[in-house]
N, C-alpha and C positions, 0 to 999 in steps of 0.2 A: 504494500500500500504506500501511497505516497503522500503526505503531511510537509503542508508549506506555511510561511508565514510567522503568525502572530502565534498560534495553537502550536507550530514546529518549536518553535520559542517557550513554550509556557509547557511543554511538554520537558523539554531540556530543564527548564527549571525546574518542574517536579521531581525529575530525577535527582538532581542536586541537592536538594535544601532536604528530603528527605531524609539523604547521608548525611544532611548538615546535622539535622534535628538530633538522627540517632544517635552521632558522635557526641553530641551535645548532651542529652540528656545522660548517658552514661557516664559521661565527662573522663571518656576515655577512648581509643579509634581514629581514622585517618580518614578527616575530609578530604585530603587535596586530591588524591586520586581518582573517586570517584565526580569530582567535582570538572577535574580536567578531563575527563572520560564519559562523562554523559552522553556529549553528540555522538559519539562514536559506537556507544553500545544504544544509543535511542537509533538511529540510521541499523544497525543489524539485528536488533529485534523485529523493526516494522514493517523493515523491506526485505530481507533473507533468510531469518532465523527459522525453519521449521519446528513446530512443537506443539503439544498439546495438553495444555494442563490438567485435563479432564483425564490421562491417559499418560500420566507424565516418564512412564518407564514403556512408551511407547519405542521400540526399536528402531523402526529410520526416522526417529529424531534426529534432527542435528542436535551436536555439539555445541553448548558453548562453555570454556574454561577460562574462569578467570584465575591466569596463572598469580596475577598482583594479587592475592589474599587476601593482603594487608588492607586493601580497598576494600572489604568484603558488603562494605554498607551499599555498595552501585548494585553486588549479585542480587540482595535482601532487596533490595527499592524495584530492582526490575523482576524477580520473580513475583512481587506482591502485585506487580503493576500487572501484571502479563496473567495473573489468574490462577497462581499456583496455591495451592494449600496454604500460605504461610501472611498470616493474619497482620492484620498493624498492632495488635497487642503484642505481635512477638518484635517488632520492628519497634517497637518500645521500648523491649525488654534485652535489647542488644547488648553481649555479652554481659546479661547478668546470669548465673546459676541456674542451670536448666532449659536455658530460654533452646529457642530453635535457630536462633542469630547469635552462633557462638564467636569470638574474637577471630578468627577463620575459619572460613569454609570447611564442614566436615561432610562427607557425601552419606556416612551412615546417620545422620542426624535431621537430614532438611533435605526435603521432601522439593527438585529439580538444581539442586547442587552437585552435581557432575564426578569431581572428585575432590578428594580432601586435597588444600592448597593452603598455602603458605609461608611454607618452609622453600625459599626460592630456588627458580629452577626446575622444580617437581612436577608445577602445572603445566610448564606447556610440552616438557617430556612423557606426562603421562596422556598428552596430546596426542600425542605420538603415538603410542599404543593405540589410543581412541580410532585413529583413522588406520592405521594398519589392521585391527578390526576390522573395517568397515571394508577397507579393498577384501580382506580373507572372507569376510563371510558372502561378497558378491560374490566370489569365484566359484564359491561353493554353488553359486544358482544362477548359472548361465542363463539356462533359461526360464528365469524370472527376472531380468533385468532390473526392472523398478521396484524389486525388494528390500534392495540395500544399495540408496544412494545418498543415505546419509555423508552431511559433512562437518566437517569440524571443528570451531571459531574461537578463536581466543585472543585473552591481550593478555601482554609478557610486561613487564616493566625494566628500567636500566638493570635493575641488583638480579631477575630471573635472566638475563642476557649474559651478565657478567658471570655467572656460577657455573664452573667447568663442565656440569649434567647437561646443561640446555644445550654447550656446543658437542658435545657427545650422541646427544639425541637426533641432532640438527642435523649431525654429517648423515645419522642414519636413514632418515627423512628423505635425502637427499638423494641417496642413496638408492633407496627403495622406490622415487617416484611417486611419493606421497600426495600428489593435488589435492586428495580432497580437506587438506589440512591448510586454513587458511587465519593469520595470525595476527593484531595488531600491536605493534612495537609502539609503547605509549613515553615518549623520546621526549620527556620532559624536563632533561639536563638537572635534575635533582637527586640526591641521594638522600640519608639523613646527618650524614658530615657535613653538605654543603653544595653546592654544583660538582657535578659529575664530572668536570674538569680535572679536579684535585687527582681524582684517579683511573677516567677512562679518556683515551684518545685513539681507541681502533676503530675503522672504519666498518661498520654494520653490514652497512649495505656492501660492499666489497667482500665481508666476511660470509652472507648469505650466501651471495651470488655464486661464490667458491664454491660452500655446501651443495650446488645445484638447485638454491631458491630463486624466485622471481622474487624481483622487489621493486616496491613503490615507494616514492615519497610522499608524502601529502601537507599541507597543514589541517592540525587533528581540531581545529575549531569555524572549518570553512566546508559549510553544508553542501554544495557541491562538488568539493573534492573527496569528502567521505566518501559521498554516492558513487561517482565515479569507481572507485578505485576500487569496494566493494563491487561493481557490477566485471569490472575489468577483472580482478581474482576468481569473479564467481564463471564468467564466461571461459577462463586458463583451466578450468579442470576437465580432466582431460589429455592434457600435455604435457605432464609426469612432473611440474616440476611445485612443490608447496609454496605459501604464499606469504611474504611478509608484507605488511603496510607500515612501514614505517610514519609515525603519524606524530609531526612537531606538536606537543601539546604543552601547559600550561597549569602546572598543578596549583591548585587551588584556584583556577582560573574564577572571575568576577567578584573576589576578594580583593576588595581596595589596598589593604596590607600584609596581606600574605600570600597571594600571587606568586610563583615563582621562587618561593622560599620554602627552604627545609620546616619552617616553622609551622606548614602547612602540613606536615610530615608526622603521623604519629600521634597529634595531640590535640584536640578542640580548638575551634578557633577564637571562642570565647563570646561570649553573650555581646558586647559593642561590638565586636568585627561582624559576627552574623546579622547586629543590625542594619549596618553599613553596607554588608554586602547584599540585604533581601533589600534594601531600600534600593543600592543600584540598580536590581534586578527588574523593579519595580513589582517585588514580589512583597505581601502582607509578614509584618515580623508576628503576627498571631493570628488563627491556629498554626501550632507548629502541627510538623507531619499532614499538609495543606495535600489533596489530591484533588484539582477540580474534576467537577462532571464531565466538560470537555474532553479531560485527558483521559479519565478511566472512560469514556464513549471508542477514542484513539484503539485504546490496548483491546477493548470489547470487539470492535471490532476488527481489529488483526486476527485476534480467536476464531471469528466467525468464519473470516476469511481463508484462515489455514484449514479448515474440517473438513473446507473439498478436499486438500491432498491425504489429509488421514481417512476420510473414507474410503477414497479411490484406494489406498493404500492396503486398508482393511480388507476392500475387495478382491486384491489378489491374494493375500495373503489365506483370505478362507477359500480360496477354488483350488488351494494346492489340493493335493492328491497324492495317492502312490508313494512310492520312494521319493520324491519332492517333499511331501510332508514329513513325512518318517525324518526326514534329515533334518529339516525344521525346527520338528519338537525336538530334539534329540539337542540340537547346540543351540535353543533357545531357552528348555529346561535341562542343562545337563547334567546326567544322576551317573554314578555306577553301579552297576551291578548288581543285584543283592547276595551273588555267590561270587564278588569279586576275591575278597578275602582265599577263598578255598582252593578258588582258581590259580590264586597267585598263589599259594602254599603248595599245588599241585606243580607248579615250575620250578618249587625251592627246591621240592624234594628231590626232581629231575638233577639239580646243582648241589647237594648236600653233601654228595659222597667224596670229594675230595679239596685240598687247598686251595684257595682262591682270594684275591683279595674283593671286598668289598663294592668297591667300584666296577668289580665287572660282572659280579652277581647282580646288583639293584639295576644294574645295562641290562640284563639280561630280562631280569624280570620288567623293567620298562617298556621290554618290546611287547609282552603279553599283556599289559596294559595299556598300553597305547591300541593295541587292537580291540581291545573290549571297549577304551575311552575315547572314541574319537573325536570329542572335544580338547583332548590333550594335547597341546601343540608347546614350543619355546625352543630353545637351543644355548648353546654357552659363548663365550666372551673369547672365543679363538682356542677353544683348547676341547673339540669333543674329542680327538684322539683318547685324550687323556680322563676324560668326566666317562665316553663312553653312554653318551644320551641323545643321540643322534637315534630320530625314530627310522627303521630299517623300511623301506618300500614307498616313503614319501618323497618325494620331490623339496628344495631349498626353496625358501621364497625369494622370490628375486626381485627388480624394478618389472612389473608389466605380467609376474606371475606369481600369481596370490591364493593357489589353491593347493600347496602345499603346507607341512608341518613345522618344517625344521627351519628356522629363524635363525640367520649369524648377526652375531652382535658385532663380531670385531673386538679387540682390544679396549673397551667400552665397559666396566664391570657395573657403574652406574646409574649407564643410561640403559642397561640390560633390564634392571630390576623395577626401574622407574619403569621402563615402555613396557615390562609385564604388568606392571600395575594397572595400566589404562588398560590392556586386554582384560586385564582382571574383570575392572570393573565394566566393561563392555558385554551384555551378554553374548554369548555362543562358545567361549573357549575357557579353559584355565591353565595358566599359563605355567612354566618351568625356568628357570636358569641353571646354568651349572657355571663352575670354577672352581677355583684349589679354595680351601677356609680361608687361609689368611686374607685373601682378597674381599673376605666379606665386611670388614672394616669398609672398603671402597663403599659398598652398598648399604652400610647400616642405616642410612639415613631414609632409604628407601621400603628397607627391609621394615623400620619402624613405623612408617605410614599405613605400609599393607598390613601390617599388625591393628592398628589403630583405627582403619578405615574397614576393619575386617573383612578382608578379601583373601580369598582362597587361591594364595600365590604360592607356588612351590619351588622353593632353592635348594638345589643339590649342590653339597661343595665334596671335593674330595681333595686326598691328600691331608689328610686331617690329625695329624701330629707331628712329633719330632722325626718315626719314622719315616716320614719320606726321605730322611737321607742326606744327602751329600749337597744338596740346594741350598742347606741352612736356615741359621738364624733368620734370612729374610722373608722365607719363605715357613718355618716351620710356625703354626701356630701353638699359641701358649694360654691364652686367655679368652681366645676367641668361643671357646665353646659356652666359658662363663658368662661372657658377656652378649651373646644372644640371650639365654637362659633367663637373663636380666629382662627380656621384651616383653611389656606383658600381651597375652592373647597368642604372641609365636609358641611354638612347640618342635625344640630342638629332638631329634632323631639318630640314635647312634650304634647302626646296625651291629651283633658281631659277624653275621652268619647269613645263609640266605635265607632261612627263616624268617629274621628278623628284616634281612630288606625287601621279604615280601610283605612283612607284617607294614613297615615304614612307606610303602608305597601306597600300602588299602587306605591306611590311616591318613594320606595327602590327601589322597583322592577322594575320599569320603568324610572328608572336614569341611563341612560349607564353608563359607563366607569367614575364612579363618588362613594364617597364612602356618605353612611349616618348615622346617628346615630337614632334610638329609644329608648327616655328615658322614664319609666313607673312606676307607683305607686306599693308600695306596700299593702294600704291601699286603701278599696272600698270607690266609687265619684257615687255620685248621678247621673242619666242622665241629660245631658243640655239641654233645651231649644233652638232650632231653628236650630239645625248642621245637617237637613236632606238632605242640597242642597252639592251633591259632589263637583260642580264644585265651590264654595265659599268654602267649606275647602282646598283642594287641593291646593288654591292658597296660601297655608302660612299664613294668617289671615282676619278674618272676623268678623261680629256685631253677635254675641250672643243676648244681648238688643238692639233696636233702637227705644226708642221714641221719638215722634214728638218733633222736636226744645229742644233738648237736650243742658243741660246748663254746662257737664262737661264730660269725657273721660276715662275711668278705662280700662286697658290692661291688660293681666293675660296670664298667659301657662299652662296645665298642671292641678293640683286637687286646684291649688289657681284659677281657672278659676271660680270654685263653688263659692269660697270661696268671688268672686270678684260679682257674682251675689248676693249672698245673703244679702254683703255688701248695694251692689246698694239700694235693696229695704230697706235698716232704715234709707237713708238719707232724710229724712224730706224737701221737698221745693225742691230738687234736681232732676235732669232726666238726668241720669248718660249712657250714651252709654258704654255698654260693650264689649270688643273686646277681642277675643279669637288666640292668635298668635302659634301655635302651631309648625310653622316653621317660627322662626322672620327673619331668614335672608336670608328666598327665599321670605318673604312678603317684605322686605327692598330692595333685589334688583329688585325685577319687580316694585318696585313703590306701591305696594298694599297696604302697609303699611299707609302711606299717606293717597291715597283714604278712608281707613274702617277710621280713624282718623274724614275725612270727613275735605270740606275747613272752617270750623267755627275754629276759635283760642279758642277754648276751653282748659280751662285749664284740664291739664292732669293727671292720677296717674297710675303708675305700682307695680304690687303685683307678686312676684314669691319668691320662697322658699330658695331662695340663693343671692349671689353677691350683690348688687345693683349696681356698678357703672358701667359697661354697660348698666342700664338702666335708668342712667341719662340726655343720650345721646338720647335716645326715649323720654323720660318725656318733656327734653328742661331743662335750667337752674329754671326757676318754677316751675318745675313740682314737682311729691312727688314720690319718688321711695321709697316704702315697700318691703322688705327684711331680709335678715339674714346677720349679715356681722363677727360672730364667729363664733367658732365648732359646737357650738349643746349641747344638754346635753344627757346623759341619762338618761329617763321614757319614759311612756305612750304618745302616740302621741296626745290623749286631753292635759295632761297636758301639754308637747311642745308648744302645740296652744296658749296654756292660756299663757305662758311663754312668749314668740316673739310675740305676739301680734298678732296672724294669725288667728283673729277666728271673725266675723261677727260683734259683738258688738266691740271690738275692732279694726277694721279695721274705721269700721263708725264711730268712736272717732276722730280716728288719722285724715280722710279726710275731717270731721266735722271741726277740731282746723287749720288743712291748710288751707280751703275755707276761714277762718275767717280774715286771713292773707293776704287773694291773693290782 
C-alpha cells in the first residue's frame, strides 16, 4: 500500500514517540534508534512486509529481524501497530518483570519476534539461517513454487556490523547466493563512546560488495529513496546476490538536543527534550503512547490487504496431496520416531563389539538417523573429515542448490552456530554443527542464545580432551566441558560407547525446542560392559559395575569411563560401583543421579578428563575428584596418560592412598 503526505508523517510519528513514551516511562531503553529508524521500518511494513497477525507462525511469512535489539521499542511499537497479540498495556510495561517487552527481543516470549536479539551481530546472522531456510525448504517443493517464497528483512546497526559473526555470516550469505535476504544498515555514525569515527573507518559498502552483496546507499530519512531502494532489492531476488541498504540515518532524529548524539544512546531523553521534540513534531506532549485513528485505519488496512496472499497461500498449501504433503507435515511438524531410540540401539549393537573411538560411532549412528530424520540437516566449520557428520547420500548445498543436507560452514565456528540458530528457529529443519570442543568457546555466545531462546540446536564437538594428542595445549580442552555445563537449559553429552552415542543422538533429536551438546573422542575406547539396557542410558547415568554390597562409588563420563573400570578391578579388598554419567545434568535433575549413587554413604570418587571442581560438588567434601586442572601438554596420548595420572595403575594408586585417609 502506498501512504503519502500528512498521515505518511503522522504515521512516522506514531512510531516514534511510542518508543519515546516506552523508554520514558521505564526510565530506562534506547530512543535514538528507533527514532532514527521509523521511516525505514514504516516504508517495509506497509509496502513489502508479508504477515499475518491473525496467523502469526504462518510459514511464508516474511522475515523481519531487528538485529539492533537494543532498539527493541521500534519491534514492540510496530508489532502493536501491525495487529499482533501484544497489547499497549505491555508496551507500558517495557522491561518491567514479566512484561512481554523485555529489555531485548526474546522470540520465546513475544508473540511475532522473530529471534532472540541483542547480543550484537547474532540478529542478522541468525538472518542468515532465516533465508537459507527459506531457499532449503523451496527446493524441497519444486513443484509448489509459491510455497516458500518467503523473504527476509532486517536492520543491522554500526556495533552488529562491526562484531566478527556478522562478517562470518556475510561471507556465507554470499557465498550461498542468498537474495532473499534483504538488510538495512542503519549508518548512523554513533556508537555509545561517541561517533563511530573514534573507531570505525572500513568501507561497508566495498566490504559487502567483496562478500558478493549488492548495495545501496540511501539517505534513511528521504521517503522516496527508502521506496526506491526497497523496490530495487525486492525486484534483485532472484540474482543470487543479498541485499544491503545502507541507509545515512540520524539517531535520535527530531530531537532538538540529542540528534546525533551518543546521548541519545541507551538512556531517556528526559521529560523537557521529549517536550521539545513532540512540540517540533507538532505532535501532542499528552496522551502519551498517542495512536491516532488515522494511523491504526493505515496498519488495519495493510492487514486486510495482505489476507489475499495468505489465502491464496492457504490455498495451495491444502491441495497438496500424496508424497507432497507427507513431506510437508513431516518438516513443518518434525517429530522422531517413536522406536527411534531402539533403532538407534539396534546400530550400536551392530558397533559394540570392538574398539572404536567415539566420533566414528555417533558418524555412524548419524547416518541411521539422518535416514529416519529427514528434517536433520547442518555440517561443520571445515573439519567433517574429522567430526565424521557428513550425512552419507545427500548432496552439499551450494549457491543455486538448496535441496541438499550437508551445509559447509568454512573456517566460521560462529557464524556456524549462529546461522543454525535461525534454521533453528525457522520451521522444517533442526539443525547440527560439528568441531573439535575447544572451539566451542568460538561459539559460546551463540551456543547460549539457542539455550535461552530454547531451540533444538545440536552441537557435536569432538576431540574432547587432552587425548587428542600431540596438537596440544591449544587445542586440548580443559574447562570446556565445565563451562557448557554452566548453560542453563543446554544438556552437555558425553558418550563412552556406542550405546551411549546412540542413546546421545535419540536424546538430541527428541529434545524439542531445547539445544544439546555431543562431546566425543578422538581416540578408540574399548566396549563397556552392561550399556545394553536403552532405557538406563537414556536416563543420564547409570551402574556400569554393580557388585553385591559395594564398599565405595567411582563416576566417570566419557573414555575415563574405561578408564574408571579398569581402575575398579586393581583395587584389592574393594567393590567399587561404577557409574557411567554421560548426561550429569539430566541424571542430577531427575534425581537419577542419587538413585545409581544408591542410598549406602559410600565414599565417592570422580574421574573425567578436565575441571575438577564441578565435580567436587558430586564427590561431596570427601570425596576424591581426578582430573586435569592445566592446559595439557603436547605428545602422544599414552604418554598424557602417564603424565596426569589417567591410566589404570595410577588411578588405583591415587584411590588406594585416599581410602587410607577416609
Amino acid at each position: 500500500m502506498q501512504v503519502e503526505g500528512s498521515l505518511r508523517q503522522q504515521c512516522i510519528n506514531t512510531i516514534k514517540f511510542l518508543a519515546v513514551d516506552g523508554v520514558e516511562k521505564a526510565k530506562s531503553g534506547h530512543p535514538g534508534m528507533p527514532m532514527g529508524c521509523a521511516e525505514l521500518t514504516f516504508e517495509l511494513f506497509t509496502r513489502h512486509l508479508r504477515y499475518n497477525p491473525r496467523d502469526p507462525k504462518w510459514p511464508n511469512r516474511d522475515r523481519f529481524v531487528l538485529s539492533a535489539g537494543h532498539g527493541s521499542m521500534l519491534l514492540y511499537s510496530m508489532l502493536h501497530l501491525a495487529g499482533y497479540d501484544l497489547p499497549m498495556e505491555e508496551l507500558k510495561r517495557f522491561r518491567q518483570i514479566d512484561s512481554k517487552t523485555p529489555g531485548h527481543p526474546e522470540s520465546h516470549m513475544t508473540v511475532g519476534v522473530e529471534t532472540t536479539t541483542g547480543p550484537l551481530g547474532q540478529g542478522i546472522t541468525n538472518a542468515v539461517g532465516m533465508a537459507l531456510a527459506g531457499k532449503m525448504l523451496a527446493a524441497r517443493f519444486p513443484e509448489q513454487k509459491e510455497l516458500f517464497t518467503f523473504r527476509v528483512f532486517g536492520i543491522a546497526s554500526d556495533g552488529d556490523l562491526m562484531e566478527g559473526v556478522s562478517h562470518e555470516a556475510a561471507s556465507v550469505a554470499g557465498h550461498l547466493g542468498l537474495d532473499n535476504l534483504i538488510f538495512f544498515y542503519d549508518d548512523n555514525h554513533i556508537s555509545i563512546d561517541g561517533e563511530t569515527e573514534i573507531s570505525l573507518s572500513d568501507d561497508a559498502q566495498k566490504r559487502f560488495e567483496a562478500y558478493g552483496w549488492s548495495v545501496q546507499r540511501i539517505d534513511g530519512h528521504n521517503g522516496e529513496q527508502i521506496q526506491k531502494a526497497l523496490d530495487v532489492a525486492v525486484s534483485k531476488i532472484g540474482e543470487g546476490r543479498p541485499q544491503l541498504i545502507m541507509a545515512r540515518t540520524h539517531i535520535g532524529h527530531g530531537s532538538p538536543n540529542k540528534v546525533d548524539s551518543h546521548n541519545a544512546h541507551g538512556s531517556p531523553l528526559g521529560k523537557e527534550e521529549i517536550a521539545l521534540t513532540k512540540k517540533a513534531a507538532g505532535w501532542p506532549e499528552e496522551p502519551t503512547f498517542l495512536i491516532p485513528d488515522a494511523v491504526k485505519k493505515v496498519f488495519a488496512d495493510r492487514a486486510a490487504e495482505l489476507a489475499a496472499d495468505y489465502n491464496a497461500w492457504k490455498k495451495t498449501a491444502s491441495s497438496l496431496s500424496g508424497e507432497s504433503k507427507s513431506r510437508y507435515d513431516q518438516l513443518l511438524s518434525p517429530a522422531a520416531p517413536s522406536d527411534l531410540l531402539a533403532q538407534l540401539f539396534a546400530k550400536a549393537k551392530e558397533l559394540a563389539g570392538k574398539p572404536e573411538a567415539t566420533r566414528s560411532l555417533a558418524g555412524k549412528i548419524e547416518q541411521v538417523a539422518a535416514k529416519l530424520c529427514p528434517w536433520l540437516v547442518g555440517g561443520s566449520a571445515d573439519l567433517n573429515p574429522s567430526c565424521n557428520t557428513y550425512i552419507e547420500g545427500s548432496p552439499s548445498i551450494q549457491r543455486g542448490k538448496y535441496e541438499g543436507r550437508n551445509i559447509h560452514y568454512g573456517v566460521r565456528e560462529h557464524a556456524m552456530a549462529s546461522i543454525n540458530n535461525g534454521l533453528a528457529v525457522t520451521s522444517g529443519f533442526v539443525p547440527f554443527g560439528s568441531t573439535f570442543l575447544i572451539f566451542s568457546d568460538y561459539m559460546r555466545p551463540a551456543i547460549r542464545l539457542a539455550a535461552l531462546s530454547h531451540l533444538q540446536n545440536v552441537f557435536v564437538f569432538t576431540h574432547d580432551s587432552i587425548f587428542l594428542g600431540e596438537d596440544g595445549p591449544t587445542h586440548q580442552p580443559i574447562e570446556q566441558l565445565a563451562a557448557l555445563r554452566l548453560i542453563p537449559n543446554l544438556r552437555v553429552v558425553r558418550p563412552a560407547d556406542a550405546y551411549e552415542c546412540a542413546a546421545a543422538w535419540a536424546f538430541a533429536l527428541e529434545r524439542k525446542e531445547l539445544p544439546t551438546a555431543i562431546v566425543l573422542t578422538r581416540q578408540k575406547l574399548p566396549p563397556l560392559p552392561g550399556t545394553s539396557d536403552p532405557n538406563a542410558v537414556i536416563k543420564g547415568a547409570y551402574r556400569v559395575v554393580d557388585p553385591e554390597d559395594p564398599t565405595m562409588v567411582i563416576v566417570a563420563t566419557g573414555s575415563e569411563v574405561h578408564l574408571a573400570v579398569a581402575a575398579a578391578a586393581l583395587l584389592e579388598g574393594q567393590r567399587a560401583r561404577v557409574i557411567s554419567a554421560p548426561c550429569l545434568e539430566a541424571a542430577e535433575d531427575a534425581g537419577v543421579l542419587d538413585a545409581v549413587f544408591g542410598p549406602e554413604n559410600l565414599p565417592r570418587v570422580s574421574i573425567e578428563a578436565g575441571r575438577t571442581n564441578e565435580w567436587k560438588a558430586v564427590v561431596g567434601r570427601n570425596g576424591l575428584a581426578i582430573g586435569i586442572d592445566d592446559f595439557g601438554n603436547s605428545a602422544p596420548d599414552k604418554d598424557l596418560a602417564e603424565r596426569y595420572g589417567l591410566t589404570p595403575d595410577a588411578v588405583a594408586k591415587r584411590i588406594r592412598e585416599w581410602l587410607g585417609k577416609w
